[in-house]
N, CA, C and O atoms as a printed pandas DataFrame, in Angstrom:
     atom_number atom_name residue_name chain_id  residue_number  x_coord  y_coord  z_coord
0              1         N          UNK        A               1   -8.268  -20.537    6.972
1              2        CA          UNK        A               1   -7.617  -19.416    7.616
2              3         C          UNK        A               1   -8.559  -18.864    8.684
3              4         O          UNK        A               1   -9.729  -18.755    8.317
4              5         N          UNK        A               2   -8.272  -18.492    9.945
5              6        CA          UNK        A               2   -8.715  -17.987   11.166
6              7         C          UNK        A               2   -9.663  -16.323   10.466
7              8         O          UNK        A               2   -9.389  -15.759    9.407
8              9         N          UNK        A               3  -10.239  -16.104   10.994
9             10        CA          UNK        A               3  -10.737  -14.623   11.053
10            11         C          UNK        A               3  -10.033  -14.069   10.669
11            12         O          UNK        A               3   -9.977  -13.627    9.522
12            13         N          UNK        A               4   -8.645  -13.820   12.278
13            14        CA          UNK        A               4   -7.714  -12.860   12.607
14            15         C          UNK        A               4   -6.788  -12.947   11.212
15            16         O          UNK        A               4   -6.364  -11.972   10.591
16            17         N          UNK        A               5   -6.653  -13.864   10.992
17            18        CA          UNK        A               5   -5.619  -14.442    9.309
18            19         C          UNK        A               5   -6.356  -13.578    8.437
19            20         O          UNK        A               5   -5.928  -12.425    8.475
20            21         N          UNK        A               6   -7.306  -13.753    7.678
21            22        CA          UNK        A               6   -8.143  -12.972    6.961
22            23         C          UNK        A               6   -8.166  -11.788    7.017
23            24         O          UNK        A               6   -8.460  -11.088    6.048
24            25         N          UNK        A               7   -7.890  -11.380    8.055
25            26        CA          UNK        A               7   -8.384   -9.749    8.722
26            27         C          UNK        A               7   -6.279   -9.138    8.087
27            28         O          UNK        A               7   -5.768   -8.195    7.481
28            29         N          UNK        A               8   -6.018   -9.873    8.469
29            30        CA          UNK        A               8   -4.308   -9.011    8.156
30            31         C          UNK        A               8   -3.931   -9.424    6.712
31            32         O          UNK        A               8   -3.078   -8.765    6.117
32            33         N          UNK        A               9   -4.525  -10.480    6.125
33            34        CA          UNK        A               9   -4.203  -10.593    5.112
34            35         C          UNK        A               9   -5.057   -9.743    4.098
35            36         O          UNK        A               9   -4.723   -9.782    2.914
36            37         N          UNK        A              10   -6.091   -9.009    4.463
37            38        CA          UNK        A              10   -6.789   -7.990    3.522
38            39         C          UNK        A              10   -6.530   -6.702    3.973
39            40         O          UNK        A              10   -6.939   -5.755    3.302
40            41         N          UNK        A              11   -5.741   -6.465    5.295
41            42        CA          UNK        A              11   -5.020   -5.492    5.547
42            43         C          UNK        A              11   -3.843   -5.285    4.792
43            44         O          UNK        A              11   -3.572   -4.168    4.352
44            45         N          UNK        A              12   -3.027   -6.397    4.584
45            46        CA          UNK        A              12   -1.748   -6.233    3.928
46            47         C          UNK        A              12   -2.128   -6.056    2.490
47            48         O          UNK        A              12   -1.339   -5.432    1.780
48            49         N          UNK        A              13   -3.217   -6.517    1.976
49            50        CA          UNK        A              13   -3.607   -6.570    0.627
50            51         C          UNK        A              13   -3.373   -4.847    0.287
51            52         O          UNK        A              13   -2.746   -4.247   -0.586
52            53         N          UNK        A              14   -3.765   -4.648    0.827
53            54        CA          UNK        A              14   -4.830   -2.997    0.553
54            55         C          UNK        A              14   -3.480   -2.005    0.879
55            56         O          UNK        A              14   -3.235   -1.080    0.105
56            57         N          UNK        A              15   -2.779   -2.206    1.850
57            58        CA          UNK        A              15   -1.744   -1.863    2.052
58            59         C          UNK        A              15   -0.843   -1.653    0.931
59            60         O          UNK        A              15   -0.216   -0.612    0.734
60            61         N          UNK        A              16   -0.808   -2.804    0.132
61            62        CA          UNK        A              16    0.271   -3.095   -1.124
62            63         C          UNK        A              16   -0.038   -2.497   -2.470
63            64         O          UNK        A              16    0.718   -2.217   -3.400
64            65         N          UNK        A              17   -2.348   -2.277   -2.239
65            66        CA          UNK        A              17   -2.579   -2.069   -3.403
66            67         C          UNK        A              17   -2.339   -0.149   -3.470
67            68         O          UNK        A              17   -2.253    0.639   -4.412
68            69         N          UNK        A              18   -2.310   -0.034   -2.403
69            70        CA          UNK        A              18   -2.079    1.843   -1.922
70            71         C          UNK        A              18   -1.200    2.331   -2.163
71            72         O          UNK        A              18   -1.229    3.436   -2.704
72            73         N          UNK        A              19    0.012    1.665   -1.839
73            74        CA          UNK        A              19    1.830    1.535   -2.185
74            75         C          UNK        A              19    2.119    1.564   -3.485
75            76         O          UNK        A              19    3.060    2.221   -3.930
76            77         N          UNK        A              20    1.233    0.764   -4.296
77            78        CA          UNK        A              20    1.578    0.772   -5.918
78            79         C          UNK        A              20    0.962    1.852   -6.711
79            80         O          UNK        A              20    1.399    2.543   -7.631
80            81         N          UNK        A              21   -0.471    1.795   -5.941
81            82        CA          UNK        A              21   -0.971    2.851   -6.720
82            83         C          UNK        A              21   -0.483    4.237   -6.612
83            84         O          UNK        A              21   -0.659    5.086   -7.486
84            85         N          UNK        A              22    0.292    4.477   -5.224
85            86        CA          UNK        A              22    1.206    5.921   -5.383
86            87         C          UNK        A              22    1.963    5.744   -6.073
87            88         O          UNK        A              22    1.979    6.425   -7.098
88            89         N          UNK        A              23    2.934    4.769   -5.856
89            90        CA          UNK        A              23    4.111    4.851   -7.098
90            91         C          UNK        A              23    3.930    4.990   -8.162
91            92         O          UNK        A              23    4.618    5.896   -8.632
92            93         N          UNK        A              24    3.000    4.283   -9.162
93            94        CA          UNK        A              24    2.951    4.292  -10.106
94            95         C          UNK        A              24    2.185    5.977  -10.369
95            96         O          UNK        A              24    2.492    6.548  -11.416
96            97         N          UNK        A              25    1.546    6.447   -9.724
97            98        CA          UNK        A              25    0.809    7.500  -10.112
98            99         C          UNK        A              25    1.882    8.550  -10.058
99           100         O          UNK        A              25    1.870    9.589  -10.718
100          101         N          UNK        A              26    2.935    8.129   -9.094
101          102        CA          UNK        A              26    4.269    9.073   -9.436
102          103         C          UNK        A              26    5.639    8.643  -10.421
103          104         O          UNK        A              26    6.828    8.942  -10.312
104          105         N          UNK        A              27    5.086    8.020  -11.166
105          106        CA          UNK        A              27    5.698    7.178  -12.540
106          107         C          UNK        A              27    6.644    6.672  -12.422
107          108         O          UNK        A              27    7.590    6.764  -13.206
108          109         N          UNK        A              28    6.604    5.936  -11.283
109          110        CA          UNK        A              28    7.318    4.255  -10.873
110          111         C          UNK        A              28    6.657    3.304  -11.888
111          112         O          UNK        A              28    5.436    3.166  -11.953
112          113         N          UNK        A              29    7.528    2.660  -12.673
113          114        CA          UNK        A              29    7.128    1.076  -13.428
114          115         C          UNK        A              29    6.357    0.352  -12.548
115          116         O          UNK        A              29    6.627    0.342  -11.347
116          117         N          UNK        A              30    5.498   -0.209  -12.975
117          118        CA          UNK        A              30    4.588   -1.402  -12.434
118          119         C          UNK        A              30    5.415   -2.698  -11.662
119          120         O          UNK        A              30    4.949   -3.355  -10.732
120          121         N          UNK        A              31    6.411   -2.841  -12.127
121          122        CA          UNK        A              31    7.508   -3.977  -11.520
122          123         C          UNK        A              31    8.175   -3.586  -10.340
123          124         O          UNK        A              31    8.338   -4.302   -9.351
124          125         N          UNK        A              32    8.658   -2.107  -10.520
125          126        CA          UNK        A              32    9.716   -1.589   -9.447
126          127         C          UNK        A              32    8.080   -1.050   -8.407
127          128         O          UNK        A              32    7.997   -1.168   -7.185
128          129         N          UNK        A              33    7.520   -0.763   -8.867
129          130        CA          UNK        A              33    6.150   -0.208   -7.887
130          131         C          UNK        A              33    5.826   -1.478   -6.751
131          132         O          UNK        A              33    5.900   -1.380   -5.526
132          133         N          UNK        A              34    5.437   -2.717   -7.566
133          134        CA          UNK        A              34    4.948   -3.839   -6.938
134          135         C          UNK        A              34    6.221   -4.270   -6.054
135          136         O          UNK        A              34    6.092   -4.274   -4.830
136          137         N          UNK        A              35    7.200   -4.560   -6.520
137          138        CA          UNK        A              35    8.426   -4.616   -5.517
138          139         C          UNK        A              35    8.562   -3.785   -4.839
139          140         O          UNK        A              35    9.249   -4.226   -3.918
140          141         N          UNK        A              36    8.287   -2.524   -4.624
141          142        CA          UNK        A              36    8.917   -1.497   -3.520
142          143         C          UNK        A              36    7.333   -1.594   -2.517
143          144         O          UNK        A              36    7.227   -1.279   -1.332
144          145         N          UNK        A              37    6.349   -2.068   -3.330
145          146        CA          UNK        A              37    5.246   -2.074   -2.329
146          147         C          UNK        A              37    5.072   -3.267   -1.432
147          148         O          UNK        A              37    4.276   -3.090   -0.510
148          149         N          UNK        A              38    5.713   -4.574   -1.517
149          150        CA          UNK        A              38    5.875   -5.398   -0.743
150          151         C          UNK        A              38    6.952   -4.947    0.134
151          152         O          UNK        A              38    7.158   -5.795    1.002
152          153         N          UNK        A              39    7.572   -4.121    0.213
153          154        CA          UNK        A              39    8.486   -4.129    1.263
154          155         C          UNK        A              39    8.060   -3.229    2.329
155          156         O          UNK        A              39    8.236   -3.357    3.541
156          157         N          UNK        A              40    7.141   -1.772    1.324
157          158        CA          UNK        A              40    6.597   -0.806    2.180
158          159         C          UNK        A              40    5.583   -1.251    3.117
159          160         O          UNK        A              40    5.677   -1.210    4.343
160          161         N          UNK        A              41    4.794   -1.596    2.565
161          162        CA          UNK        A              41    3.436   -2.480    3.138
162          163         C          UNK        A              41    3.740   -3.070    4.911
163          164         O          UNK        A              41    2.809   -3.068    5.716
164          165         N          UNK        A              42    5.105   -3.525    5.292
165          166        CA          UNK        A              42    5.481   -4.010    6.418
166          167         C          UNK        A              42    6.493   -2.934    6.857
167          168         O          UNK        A              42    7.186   -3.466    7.724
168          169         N          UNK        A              43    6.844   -1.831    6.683
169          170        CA          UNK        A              43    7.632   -1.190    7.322
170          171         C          UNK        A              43    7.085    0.079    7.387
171          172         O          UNK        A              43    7.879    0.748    8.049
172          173         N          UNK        A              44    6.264    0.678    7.092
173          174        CA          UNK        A              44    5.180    1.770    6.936
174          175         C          UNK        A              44    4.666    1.698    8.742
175          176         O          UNK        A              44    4.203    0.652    9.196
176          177         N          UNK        A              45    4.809    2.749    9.474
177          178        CA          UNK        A              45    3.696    2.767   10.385
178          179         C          UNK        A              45    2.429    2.845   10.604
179          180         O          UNK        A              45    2.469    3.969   10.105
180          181         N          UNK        A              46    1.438    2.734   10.850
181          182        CA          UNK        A              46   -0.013    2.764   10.756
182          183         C          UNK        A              46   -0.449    4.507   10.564
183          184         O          UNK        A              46   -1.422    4.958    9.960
184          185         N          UNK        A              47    0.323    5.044   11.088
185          186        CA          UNK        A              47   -0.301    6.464   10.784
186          187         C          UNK        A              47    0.511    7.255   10.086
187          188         O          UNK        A              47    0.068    8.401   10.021
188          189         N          UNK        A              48    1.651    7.076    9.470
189          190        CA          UNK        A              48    2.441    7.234    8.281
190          191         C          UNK        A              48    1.176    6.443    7.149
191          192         O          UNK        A              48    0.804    7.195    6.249
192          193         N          UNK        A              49    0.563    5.084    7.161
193          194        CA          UNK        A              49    0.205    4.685    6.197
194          195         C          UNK        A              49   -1.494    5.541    6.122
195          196         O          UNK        A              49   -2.030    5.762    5.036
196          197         N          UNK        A              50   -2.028    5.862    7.226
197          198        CA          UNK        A              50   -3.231    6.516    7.050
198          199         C          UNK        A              50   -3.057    7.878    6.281
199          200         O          UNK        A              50   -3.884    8.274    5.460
200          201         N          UNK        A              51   -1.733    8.666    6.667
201          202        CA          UNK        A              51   -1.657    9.625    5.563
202          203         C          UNK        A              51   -1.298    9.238    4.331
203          204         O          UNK        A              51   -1.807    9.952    3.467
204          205         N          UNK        A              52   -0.579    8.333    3.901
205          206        CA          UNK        A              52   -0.344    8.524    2.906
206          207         C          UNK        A              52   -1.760    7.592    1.459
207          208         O          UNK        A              52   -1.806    7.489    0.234
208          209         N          UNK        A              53   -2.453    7.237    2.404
209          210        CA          UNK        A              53   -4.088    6.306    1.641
210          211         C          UNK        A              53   -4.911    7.727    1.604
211          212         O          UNK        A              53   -6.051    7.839    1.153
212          213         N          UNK        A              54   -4.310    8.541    2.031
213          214        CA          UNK        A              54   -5.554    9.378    2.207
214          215         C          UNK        A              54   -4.934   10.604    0.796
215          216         O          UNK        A              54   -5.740   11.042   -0.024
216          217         N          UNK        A              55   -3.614   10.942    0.761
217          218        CA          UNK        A              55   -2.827   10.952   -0.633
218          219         C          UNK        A              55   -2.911   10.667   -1.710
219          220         O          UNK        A              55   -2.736   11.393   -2.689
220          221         N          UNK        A              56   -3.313    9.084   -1.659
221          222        CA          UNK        A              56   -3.636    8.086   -2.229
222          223         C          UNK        A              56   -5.049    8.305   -3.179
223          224         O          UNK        A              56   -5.214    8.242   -4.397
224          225         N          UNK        A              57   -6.008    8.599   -2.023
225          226        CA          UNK        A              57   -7.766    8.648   -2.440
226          227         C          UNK        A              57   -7.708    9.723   -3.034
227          228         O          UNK        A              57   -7.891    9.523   -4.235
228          229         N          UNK        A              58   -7.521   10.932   -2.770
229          230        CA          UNK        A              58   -7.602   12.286   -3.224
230          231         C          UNK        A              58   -7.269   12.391   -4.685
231          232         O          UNK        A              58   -7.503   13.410   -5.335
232          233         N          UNK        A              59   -6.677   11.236   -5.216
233          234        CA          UNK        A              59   -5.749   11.413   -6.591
234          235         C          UNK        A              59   -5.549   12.351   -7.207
235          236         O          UNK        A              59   -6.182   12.789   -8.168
236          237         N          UNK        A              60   -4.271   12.906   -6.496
237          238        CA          UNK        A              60   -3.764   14.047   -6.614
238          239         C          UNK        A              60   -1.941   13.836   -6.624
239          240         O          UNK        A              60   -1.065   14.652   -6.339
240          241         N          UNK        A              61   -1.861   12.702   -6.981
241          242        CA          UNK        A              61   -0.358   12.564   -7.640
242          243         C          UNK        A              61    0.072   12.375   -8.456
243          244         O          UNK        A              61    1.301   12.374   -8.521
């Protein structure tokens, strides 16, 4: 895999792992979490997704 490959594929990673970990911290199932986070992960804007990682870190949901 290229750099640039690497580089979006640990973007999307982190993306998906941020997505689940809100859901679930707002008591979404682990199944419906991981499914709703593959979809969010690509339709999320970049600064919709910076607030909501930052939501995320604070763990405060």
């Amino acid at each position: 895999m290229t750099e640039k490959g690497q580089r979006i594929a640990r973007d999307t990673y982190e993306r998906h792992n941020t997505f689940c970990r809100l859901l679930t911290g707002l008591g979404v199932d682990e199944k419906t979490a991981a499914a709703d986070a593959c979809e969010m992960e690509h339709a999320v804007s970049p600064k919709s997704y910076e607030a909501l990682k930052r939501l995320a870190d604070t763990g405060k949901i």
